[in-house]
C-alpha positions in Angstrom: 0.0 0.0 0.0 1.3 3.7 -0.6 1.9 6.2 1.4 -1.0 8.5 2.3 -0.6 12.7 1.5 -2.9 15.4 2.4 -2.6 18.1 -0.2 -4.3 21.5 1.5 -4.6 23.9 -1.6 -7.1 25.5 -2.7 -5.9 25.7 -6.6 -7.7 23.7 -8.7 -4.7 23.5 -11.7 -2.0 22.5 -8.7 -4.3 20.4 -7.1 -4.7 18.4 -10.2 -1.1 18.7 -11.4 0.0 17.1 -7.6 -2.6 14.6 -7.2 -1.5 13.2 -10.8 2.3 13.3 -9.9 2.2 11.9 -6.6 -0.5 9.2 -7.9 1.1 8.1 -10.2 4.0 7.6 -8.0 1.8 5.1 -5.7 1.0 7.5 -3.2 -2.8 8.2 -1.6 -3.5 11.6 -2.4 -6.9 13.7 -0.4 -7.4 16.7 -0.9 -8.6 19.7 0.8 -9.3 23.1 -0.4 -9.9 25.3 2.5 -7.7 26.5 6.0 -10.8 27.4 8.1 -11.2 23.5 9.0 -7.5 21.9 7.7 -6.4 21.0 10.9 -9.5 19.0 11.5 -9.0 17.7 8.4 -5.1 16.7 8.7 -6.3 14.9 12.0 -9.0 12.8 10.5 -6.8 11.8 7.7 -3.6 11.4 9.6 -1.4 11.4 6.7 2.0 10.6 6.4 2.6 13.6 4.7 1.0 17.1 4.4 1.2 19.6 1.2 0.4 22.7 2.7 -0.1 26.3 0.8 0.6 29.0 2.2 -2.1 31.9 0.9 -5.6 29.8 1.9 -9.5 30.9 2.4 -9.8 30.9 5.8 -6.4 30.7 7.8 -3.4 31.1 6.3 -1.2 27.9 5.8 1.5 29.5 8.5 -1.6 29.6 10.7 -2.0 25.8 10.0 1.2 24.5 10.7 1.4 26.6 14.1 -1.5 24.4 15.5 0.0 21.1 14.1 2.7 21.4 15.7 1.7 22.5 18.9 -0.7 19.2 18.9 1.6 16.1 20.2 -0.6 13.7 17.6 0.9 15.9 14.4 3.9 17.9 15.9 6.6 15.4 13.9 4.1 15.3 10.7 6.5 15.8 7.6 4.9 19.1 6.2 5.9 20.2 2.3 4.9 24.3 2.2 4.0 25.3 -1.1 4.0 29.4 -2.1 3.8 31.7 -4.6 5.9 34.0 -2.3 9.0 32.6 -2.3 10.5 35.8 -0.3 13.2 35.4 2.5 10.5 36.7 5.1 8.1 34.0 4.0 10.5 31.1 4.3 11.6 32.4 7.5 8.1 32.4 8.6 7.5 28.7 7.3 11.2 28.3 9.3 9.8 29.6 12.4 6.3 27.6 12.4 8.0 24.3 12.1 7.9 23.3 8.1 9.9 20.4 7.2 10.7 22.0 3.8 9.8 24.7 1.7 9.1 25.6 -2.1 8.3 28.4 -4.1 5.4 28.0 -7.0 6.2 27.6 -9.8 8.0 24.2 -9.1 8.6 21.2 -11.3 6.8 17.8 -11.6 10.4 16.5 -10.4 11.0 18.4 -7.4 7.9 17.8 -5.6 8.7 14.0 -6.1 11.9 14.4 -5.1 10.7 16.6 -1.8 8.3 13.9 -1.4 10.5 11.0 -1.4 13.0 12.9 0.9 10.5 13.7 3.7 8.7 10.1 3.5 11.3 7.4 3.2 9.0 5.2 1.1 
């Protein structure tokens, strides 16, 4: 069985263009379009890895990954950021909430697999 990934975006193009690589690399993909209720949603899922933009309808991605990992159940969660900012300020922020790694939009089909692979040991 793959391993299971939470993808919390709320662009339907990325969304598709994630969910087709990471499929077709054996993984699980959900999805999620919203941040009002994303933690909820990363704890019903309990992935084994969560995709996380930062600019969301409801609470911002940074906002997210604050309350994941102050809850002991997802505090060591591997969590990919994904952002169209890519400035020094935004990656510091992503630094300082906890993110396991960080990447800018636009990315290649190649470097999310390889991000993926890196923070999952399939």
């Amino acid at each position: 069985m793959g391993k299971r990934v939470l993808l919390i975006e709320d662009e339907p193009n990325i969304i598709e263009a994630i969910s087709f690589i990471l499929s077709r690399d054996g993984w699980s993909v959900a999805t999620h379009a919203n941040g009002h209720d994303a933690v909820d949603k990363v704890t019903a899922h309990a992935p084994d890895l969560l995709i996380l933009d930062v600019m969301l309808p409801g609470k911002s991605g940074f906002e997210i990954l604050r309350e994941l990992r102050e809850a002991e159940p997802t505090r060591g969660l591997p969590v990919l950021m994904l952002t169209a900012r890519g400035q020094t300020k935004d990656r510091e922020m992503a630094e300082r909430a906890g993110v396991s790694r960080f990447m800018t939009k636009p990315f290649s089909n190649a470097d999310v697999l390889d991000a993926v692979r890196e923070l999952v040991a399939v």
